[in-house]
Every structure is written in C-alpha cells, then in structure tokens.
PAKOL-732832 format. One record per residue (C-alpha): x negated, y, z negated. Coordinates in nm, 4 decimals, padded with zeros to 6 digits. Each point is the difference from the previous one (the first is absolute). Last residue first. Layout:
X, Y, Z
X, Y, Z
...
END
This chain:
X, Y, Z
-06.0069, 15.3773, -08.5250
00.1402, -00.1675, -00.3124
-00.1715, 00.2274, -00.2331
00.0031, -00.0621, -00.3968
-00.3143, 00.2051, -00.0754
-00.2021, -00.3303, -00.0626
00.1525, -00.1599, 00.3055
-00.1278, 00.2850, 00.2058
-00.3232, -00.0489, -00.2112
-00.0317, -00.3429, 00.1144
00.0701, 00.0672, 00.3497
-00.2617, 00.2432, 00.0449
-00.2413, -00.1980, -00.1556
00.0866, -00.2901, 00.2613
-00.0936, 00.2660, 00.2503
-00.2718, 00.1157, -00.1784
-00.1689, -00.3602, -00.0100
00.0670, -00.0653, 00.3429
-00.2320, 00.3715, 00.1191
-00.2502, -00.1404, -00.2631
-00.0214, -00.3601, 00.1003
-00.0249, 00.1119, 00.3594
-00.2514, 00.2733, -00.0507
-00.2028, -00.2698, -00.2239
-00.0152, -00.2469, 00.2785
-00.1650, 00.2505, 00.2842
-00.2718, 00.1109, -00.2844
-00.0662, -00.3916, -00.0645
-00.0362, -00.0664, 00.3867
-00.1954, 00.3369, 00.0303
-00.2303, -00.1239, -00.2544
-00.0407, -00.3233, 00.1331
-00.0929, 00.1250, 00.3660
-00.2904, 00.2242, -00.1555
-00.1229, -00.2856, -00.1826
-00.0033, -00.1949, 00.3186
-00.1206, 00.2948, 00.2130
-00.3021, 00.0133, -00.2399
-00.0597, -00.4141, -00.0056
-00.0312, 00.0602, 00.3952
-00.2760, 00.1731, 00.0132
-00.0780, 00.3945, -00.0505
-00.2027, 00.2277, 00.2726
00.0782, -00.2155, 00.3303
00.1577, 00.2591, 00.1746
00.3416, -00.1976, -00.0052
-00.0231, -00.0534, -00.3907
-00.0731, 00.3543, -00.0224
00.3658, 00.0657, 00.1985
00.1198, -00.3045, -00.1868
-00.0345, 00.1337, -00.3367
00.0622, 00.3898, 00.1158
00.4156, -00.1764, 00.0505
-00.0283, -00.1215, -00.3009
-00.1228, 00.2408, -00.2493
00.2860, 00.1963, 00.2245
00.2653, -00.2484, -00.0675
-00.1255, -00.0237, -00.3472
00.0124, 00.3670, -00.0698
00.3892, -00.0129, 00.1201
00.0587, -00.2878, -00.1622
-00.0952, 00.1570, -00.3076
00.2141, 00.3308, 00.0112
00.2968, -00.2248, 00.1295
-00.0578, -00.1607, -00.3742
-00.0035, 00.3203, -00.1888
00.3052, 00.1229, 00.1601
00.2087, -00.3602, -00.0737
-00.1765, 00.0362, -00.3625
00.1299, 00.3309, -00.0687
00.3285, -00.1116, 00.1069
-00.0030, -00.3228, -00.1989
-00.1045, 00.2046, -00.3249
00.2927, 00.2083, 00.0332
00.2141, -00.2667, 00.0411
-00.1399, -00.1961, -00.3350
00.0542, 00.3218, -00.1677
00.4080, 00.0340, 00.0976
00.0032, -00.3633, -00.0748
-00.1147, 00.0553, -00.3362
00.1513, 00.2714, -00.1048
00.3580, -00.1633, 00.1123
-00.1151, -00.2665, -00.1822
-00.0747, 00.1860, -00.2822
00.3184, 00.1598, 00.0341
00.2051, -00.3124, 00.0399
-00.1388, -00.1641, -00.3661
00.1295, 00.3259, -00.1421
00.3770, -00.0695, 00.1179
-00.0575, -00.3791, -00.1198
-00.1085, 00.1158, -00.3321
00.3035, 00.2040, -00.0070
00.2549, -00.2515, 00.0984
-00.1828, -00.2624, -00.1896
00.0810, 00.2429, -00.3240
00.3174, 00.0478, 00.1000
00.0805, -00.3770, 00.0590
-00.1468, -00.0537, -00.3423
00.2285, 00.2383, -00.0993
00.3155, -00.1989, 00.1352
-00.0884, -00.3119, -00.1291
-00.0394, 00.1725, -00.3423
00.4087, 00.1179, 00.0298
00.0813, -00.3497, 00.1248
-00.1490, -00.1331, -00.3306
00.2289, 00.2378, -00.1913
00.2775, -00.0883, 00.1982
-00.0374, -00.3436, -00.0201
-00.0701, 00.0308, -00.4349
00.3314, 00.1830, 00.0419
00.1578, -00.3207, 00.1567
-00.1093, -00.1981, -00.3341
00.0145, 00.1661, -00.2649
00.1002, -00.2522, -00.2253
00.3408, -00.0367, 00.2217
00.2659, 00.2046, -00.1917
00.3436, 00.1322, 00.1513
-00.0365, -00.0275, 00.3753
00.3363, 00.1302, 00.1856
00.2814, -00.2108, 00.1651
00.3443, 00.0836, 00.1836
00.1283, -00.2416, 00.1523
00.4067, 00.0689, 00.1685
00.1746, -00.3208, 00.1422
00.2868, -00.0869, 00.2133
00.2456, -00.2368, 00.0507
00.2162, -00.2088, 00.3098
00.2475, -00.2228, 00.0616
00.1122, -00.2685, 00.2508
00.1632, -00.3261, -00.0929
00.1372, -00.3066, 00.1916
00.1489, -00.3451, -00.0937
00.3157, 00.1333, -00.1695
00.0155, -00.0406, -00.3940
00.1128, 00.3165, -00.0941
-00.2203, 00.1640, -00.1829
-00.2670, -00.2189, -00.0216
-00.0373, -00.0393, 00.3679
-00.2083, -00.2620, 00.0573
00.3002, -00.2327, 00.0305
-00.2057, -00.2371, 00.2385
-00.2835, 00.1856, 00.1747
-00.0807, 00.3732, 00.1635
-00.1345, 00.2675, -00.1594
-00.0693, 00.3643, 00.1473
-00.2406, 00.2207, -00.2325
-00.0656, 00.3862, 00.0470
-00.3033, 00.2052, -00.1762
-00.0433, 00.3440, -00.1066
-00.3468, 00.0885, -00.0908
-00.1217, 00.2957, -00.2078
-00.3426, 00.1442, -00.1082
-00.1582, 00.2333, -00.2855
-00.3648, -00.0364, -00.0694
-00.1531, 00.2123, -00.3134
-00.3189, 00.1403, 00.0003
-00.3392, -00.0966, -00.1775
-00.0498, -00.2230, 00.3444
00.0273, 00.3424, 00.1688
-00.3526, 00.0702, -00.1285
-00.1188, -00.2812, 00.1635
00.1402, 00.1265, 00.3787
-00.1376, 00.3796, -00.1244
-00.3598, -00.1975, -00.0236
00.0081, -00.1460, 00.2970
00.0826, 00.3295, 00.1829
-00.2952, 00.1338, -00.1508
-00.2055, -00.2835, 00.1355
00.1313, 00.0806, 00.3477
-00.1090, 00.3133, -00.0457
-00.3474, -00.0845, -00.0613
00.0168, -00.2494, 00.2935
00.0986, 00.2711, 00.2307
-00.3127, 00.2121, -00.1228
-00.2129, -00.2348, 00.0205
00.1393, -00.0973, 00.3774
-00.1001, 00.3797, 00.0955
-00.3121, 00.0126, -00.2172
-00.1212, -00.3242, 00.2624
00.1505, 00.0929, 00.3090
-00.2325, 00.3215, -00.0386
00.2136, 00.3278, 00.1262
-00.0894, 00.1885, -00.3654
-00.3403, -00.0807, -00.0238
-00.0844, 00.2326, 00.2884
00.1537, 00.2664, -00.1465
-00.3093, 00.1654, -00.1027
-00.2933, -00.1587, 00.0922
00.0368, 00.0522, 00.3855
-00.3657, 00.0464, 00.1539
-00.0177, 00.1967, 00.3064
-00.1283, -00.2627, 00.2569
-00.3311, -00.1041, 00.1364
-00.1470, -00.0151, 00.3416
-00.0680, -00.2827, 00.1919
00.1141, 00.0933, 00.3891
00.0939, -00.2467, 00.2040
-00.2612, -00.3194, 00.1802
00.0824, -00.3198, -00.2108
00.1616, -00.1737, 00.2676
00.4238, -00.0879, 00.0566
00.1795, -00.1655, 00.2757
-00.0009, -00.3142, -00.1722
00.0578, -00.3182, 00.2216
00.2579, -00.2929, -00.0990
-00.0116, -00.3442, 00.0465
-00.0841, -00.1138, -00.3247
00.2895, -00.1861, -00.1149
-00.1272, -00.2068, -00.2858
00.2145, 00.1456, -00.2807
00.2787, 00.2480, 00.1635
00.0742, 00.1914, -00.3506
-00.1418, 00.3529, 00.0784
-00.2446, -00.1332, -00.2653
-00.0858, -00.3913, 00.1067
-00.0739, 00.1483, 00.3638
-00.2609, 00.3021, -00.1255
-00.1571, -00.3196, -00.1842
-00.0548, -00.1664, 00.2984
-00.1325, 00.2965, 00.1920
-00.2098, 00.0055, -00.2462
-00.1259, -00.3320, -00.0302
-00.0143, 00.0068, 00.3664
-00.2142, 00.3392, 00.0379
-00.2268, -00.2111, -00.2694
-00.0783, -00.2834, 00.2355
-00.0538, 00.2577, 00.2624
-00.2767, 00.2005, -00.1625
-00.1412, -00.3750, -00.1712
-00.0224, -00.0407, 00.3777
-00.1908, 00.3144, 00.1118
-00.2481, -00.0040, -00.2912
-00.0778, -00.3416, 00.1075
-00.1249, 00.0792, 00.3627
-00.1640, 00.3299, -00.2368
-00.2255, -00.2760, -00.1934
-00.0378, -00.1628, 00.2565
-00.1523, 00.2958, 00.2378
-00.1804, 00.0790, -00.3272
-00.1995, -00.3316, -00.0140
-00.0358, 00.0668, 00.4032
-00.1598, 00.3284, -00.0792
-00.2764, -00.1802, -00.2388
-00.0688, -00.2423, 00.2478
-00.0803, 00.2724, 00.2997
-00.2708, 00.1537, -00.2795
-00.1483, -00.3349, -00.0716
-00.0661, -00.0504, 00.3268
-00.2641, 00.2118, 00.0197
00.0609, 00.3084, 00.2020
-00.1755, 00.0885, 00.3440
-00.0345, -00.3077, 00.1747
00.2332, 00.0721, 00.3080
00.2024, -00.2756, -00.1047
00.0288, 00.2058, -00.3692
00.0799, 00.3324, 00.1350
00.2553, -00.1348, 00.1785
00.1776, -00.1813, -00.2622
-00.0708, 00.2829, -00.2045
00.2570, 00.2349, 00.2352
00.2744, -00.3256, 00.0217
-00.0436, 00.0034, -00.3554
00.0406, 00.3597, -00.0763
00.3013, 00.0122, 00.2064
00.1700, -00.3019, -00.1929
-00.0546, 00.2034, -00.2996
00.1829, 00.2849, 00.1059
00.2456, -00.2132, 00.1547
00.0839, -00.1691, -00.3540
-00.0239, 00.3474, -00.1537
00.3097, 00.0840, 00.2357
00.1456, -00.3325, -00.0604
00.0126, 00.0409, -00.4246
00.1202, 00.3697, 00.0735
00.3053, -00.1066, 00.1600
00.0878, -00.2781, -00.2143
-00.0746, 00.2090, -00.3206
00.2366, 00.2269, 00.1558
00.2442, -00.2790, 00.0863
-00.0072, -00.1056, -00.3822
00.0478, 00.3605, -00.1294
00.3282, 00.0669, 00.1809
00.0767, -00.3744, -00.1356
-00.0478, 00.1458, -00.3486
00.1402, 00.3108, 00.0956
00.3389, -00.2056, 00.0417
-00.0258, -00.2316, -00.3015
-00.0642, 00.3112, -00.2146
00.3399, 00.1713, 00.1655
00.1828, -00.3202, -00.0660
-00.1160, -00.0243, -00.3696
00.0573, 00.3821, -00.0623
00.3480, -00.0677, 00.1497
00.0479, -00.2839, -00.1911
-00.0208, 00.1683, -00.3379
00.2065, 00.2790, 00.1225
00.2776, -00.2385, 00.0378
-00.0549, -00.2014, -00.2976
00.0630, 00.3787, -00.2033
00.3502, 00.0433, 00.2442
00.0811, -00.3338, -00.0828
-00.0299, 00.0424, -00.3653
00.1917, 00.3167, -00.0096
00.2612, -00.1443, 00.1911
-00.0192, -00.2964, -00.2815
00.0553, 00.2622, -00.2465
00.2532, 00.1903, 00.1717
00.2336, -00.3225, 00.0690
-00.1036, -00.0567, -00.4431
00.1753, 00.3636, -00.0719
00.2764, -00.1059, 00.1996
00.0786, -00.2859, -00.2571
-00.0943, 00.1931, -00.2757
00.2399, 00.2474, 00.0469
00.2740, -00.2167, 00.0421
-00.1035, -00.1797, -00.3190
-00.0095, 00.3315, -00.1868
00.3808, 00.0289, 00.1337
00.0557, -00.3410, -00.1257
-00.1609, 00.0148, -00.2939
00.1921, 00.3383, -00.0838
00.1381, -00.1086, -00.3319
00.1516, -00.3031, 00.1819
00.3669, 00.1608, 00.0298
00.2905, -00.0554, 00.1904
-00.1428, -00.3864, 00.1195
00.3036, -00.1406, 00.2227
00.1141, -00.3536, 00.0354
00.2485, -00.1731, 00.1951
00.0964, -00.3394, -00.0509
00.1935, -00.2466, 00.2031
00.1097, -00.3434, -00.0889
00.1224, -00.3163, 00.1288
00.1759, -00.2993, -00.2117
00.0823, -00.4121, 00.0823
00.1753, -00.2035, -00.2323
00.0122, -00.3764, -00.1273
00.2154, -00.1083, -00.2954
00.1657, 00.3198, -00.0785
-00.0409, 00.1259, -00.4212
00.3245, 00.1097, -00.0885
00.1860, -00.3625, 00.0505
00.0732, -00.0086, -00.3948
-00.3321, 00.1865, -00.1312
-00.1925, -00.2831, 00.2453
00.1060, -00.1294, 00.3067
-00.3665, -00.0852, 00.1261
-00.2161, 00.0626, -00.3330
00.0710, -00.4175, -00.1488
-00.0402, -00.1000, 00.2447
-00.2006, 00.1291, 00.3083
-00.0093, 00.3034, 00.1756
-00.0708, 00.1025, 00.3246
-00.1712, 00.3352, 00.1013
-00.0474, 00.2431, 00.3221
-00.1981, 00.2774, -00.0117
-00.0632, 00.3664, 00.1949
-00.2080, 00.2873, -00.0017
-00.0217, 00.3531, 00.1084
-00.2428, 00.2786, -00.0885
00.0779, 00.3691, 00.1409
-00.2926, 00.2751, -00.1417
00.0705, 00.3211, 00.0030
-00.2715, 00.2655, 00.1487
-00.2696, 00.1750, -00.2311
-00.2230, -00.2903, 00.0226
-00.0093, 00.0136, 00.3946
-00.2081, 00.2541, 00.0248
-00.2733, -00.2382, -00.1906
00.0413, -00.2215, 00.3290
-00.0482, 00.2574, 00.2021
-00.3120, 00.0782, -00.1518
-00.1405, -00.3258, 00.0022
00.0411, -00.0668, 00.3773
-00.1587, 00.3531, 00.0515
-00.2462, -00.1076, -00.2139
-00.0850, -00.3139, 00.2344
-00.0238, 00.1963, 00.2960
-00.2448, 00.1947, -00.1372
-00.2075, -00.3486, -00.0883
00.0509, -00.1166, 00.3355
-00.1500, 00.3186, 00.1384
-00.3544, -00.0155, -00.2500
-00.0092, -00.3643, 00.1679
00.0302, 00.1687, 00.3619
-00.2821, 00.2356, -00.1226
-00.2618, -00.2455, -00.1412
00.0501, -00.2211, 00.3186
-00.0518, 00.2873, 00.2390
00.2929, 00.0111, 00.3113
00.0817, 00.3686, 00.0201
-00.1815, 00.1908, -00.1918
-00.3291, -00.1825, 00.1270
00.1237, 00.0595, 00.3498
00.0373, 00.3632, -00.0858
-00.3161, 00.0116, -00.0642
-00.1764, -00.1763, 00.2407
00.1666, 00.2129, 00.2368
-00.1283, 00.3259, -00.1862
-00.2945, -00.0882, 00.0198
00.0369, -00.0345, 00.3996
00.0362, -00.4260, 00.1777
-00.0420, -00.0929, 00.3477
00.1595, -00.3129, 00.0739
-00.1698, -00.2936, 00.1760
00.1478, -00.1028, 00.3354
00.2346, -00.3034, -00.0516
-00.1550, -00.2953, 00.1761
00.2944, -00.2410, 00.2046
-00.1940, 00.0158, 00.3117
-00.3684, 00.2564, -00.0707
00.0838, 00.3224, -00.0522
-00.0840, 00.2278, 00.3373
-00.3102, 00.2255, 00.0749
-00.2154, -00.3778, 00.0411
00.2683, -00.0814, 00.2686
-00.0093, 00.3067, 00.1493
-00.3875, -00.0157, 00.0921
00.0259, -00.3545, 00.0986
00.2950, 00.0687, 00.2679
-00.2020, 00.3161, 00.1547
-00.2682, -00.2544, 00.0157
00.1531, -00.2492, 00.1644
00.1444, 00.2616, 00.2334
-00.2886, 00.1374, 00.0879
-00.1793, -00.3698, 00.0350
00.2831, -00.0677, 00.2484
-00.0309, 00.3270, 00.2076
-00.4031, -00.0995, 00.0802
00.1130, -00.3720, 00.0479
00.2111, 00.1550, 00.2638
-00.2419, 00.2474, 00.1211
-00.3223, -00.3178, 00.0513
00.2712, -00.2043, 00.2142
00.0940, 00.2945, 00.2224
-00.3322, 00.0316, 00.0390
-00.0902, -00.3554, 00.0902
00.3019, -00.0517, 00.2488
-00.1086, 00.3473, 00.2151
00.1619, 00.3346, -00.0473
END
C-alpha cells in the first residue's frame, strides 16, 4: 500500500469513528441532563395522592383531630396541679394573733383531682372527639377523589394537546404538498397566481396552527405539573393516546350513592351532631368530683400548733353540683341542637338525591361521548376518502385547487373532532367513576 492510500484509509477509519462517537452521543443524556421520565395514568395519579397541595392540607387537618382526640381522652384521667409561694409580712400582720401569724414564709402544694361523674359529657366528648378523626378522613378521602378527576382531566388534556400537535403537522404537509404541486403549475403558466396565493394563506394559517398546538401542550403539561403537585416541572412524557375501546358501562344507580365521600362525611357529621346534643343534655345532669390536696410550709413559727418553723398537712374535697333553675336556658340548647340536627337530615337527603342526578347525568353524558367517538371515526373516514378522490381528480386535472382545499379542511375538522371525542369520553369516564364513588 502506497503513502496516499494509506493516508485516504486512515481518514476513512477516523470519520467511522467520529461518527460512531456522534451517533452515541445524541442516544445519551446530555452532561448533568436528567433523561425525561415517562409517566402512565395511573403514575400521575398516584403522584397527585402523594404530593397534591389540596391533599397534603386535607392530611394536616387529620392529623390535627387526632391531636384533638387525644386530648379529649385525656378528660377522663386525674388531673395533678402544683404550686408554690413565698410571702413577707409587714407590721402590724407579721407576728400577729401573739406570734401566730410568721413574718415571712414559704408554702408548696399538690392537688389531685378526679371528675366521677360529668353526666356522660365526658364519654359523649370521647365520642365526639373520634367522631371529628372520621370526619376529616371523610373529607380527605372526598378531596382525594376530587383531585383525581382533576389529574386524570389534566392528563387527557395533554393526551389531547399532542394529538392536535400531530394532526396540526400532518395537515401542515398536506398543504405544503399542494404548494410545492401549484408552484409548478404556476411557473409553467398554467394557474393564475391567485390560486398559489391562496394555498400559501393556508400554509400560514396551518404554520400557526402548529404553534398555538404546542403553546397549548405547555399549558397543559403545566397544569398536569401544578396537580400531581410538582408545579413547573415538565419533564415528563405520557405513555398514553386516545386509541382503546369506547364503549359504555352498566349503569350503577343503586348503591352507587352509598360509597360517595360526600353521603359518607354527611353521615359522620350527622352523628356527630347527635353526639352534641347528648354532651348538652348532660349539662341538665349533675357533676360530682373530688380533689385531695397536700401543703408543706416553711417560715418563722408557721406552725400553729406548735410553733416550729415547718408544717405539712393535707385535705380533701367532695363537689357535687346539679342545675336547679336557669330560665330555660340549656334546654333551649338542646332544643336548638335537636333542629340543627334535622336540617342536617334534610341536607343529608337532598344531598343523597343531588348524587343521583349526577350520577344520571354522567352516566348520559358517557353515553353520548361514545356515540359521538363512533360517529366521528364514521366522518373521518368519508373525509379521508372525499379526500383522497380530491387529489386523484385534482391530479387529472378535472377539479382545481380550491376543491382539494375544501376537501383538505374537512378532513382537518373530521381528524380534530375524533380527537376531541375519543378525550372527551375519557374524561367522561372519569367523571362518572367519581360519580359512582370509584377510586380505580
């Protein structure tokens, strides 16, 4: 092998190589770039459960009962109170009662007290206590499904996003063929020019189509983010599209109602209202406690019975009291407590109702959505064909160019409707799983 051929190989190998090294390097993350994350529904989801604003709020609350309720518990455990003084007296007090009152002392005392009997307030306040923890687990689980129906709308809404993305750069082509055929037609002088300007308005028109497309992919991509409680982080790829099957499920009228976070937390409040009302009635009741306390002194001739400078003793006490007469006034509590609690009832019912219509609703709203997803692949597919016969006369010189323009448009507006049909019963789907009190 002479000098010049060896010369030619190496830069040969080199350029391989270079090229093996450029190919790699556009496979691999870029130094210090995290490679973005490929997110499912049911990701999003849980990432929503997990780390949502709403949600993590709902938590602090629960936590807060259960702070509450064990400090109700409490209650019906003794109390232990200490304090402790010093004094010095003046004339004419200090020596007093011939030396029985010391000039300066110094005491420290100890009580313990015990409630025997509240008239059951602090059983009913027990109650109550744990009766609020299920309320506020109530209300978290009814935020919860509230921000899964928001996360899974956020998700389609990017799923439909990309599809209008898609479909905004396939008409894009389309048109962009049909200019670069008119441009043709018109330097060999047979088309005004008219015709080639009226394809470049729509060329622009679709070049814009394409970017509003991706400026609204960001929004919702950005507002995916804010749900699953990442805000601004939207480096994350859905593996999801709107192909599936759209068909409609059994309705479930019947005990449907019945696993709603909202009659559930009715129904805990309701109780917890009756509970209320047993804690007033026990105000009608009387309260029986006792206490025992002990006392150490220390000062100059404190002791009165002796005289020494030191004392220690002790007592205790019994209360019983009872209500005799108060105008009325903690039956007029019950009695408005009692009217609280039927308006509850009556919400709780209304409320139950409410849920069936909407139930009946989304269960309709579905149906329609399916119908429409079927209706709408119906038209596409007569558009694609209107289309596809539009060029083929277009091509054999029987129609102009204004004809495959109209026929382009239709199939653009046909393609769009699919994709806002097939998103539209997904997020249908998900509002009348909420309606029927699913999680999944």
């Amino acid at each position: 092998m002479n000098r010049q051929n060896y010369s030619i190989s190496l830069l040969i190998l080199l350029s391989l190589i270079a090229g093996m090294q450029c190919a790699w390097s556009q496979l691999q993350p870029a130094p210090g770039e995290v490679p973005a994350r490929t997110l499912t529904l049911e990701e999003c989801r849980h990432l929503a459960l997990e780390q949502n604003r709403k949600i993590k709020a709902a938590k602090f609350q629960m936590e807060a009962s259960y702070a509450v309720q064990k400090s109700v518990a409490a209650n019906a455990l003794p109390s232990v109170d200490g304090s402790m003084m010093g004094v010095y007296l003046g004339e004419p007090l200090a020596g007093a009662l011939n030396g029985a009152i010391p000039k300066y002392f110094a005491n420290g005392s100890v009580t313990v007290s015990q409630a025997i009997y509240a008239g059951g307030k602090i059983r009913y306040g027990k109650q109550a206590a744990e009766k609020g923890t299920e309320i506020h687990e109530a209300q978290l689980a009814l935020t919860e499904a509230e921000v899964l129906l928001l996360a899974e709308k956020a998700y389609w809404q990017v799923i439909q996003g990309n599809e209008k993305i898609t479909l905004a750069t396939r008409f894009k082509e389309m048109v962009q063929s049909l200019q670069h055929d008119l441009k043709n037609a018109y330097d060999a002088g047979l088309i005004y020019k008219n015709d080639l300007l009226r394809v470049d308005v729509t060329l622009n028109e679709a070049d814009l189509n394409v970017s509003r497309a991706k400026d609204g992919v960001v929004m919702a991509r950005l507002n995916l983010a804010q749900v699953m409680g990442v805000p601004g982080s939207t480096d994350f790829i859905l593996a999801d599209s709107v192909s599936g099957t759209f068909d409609v499920p059994s309705a479930q009228m019947d005990t449907a109602t019945a696993k709603r976070p909202e009659i559930i937390l009715l129904h805990k409040v309701l109780q917890a209202e009756e509970l209320q009302r047993k804690i007033l009635r026990a105000d009608l009741r009387p309260i029986i406690g006792v206490s025992a306390s002990g006392l150490a002194a220390m000062g100059k001739g404190v002791n009165i019975s002796d005289g020494s400078n030191s004392m220690t003793t002790y007592y205790g006490l019994a209360n019983i009291s009872f209500p005799l007469f108060d105008w009325g006034k903690r039956a007029g509590k019950v009695k408005e407590q009692s009217y609280k609690i039927s308006a509850q009832q009556q919400q709780l019912l209304e409320t139950n109702e409410l849920i069936q219509l909407e139930i009946q609703n989304a269960y309709l709203q579905l149906n329609h959505s399916a119908r429409k997803v079927s209706n709408s692949l119906l038209s596409l597919q007569q558009a694609d064909e209107n289309l596809k016969l539009a060029n083929d006369r277009f091509k054999a010189g029987t129609i102009v160019a204004k004809d495959v323009q109209e026929a382009q448009a239709i199939w653009q507006q046909a393609y769009s409707n699919v994709i806002d049909a097939k998103i539209e019963y997904k997020i249908n789907t998900a509002t009348y799983k909420k309606a029927t009190g699913e999680r999944n």
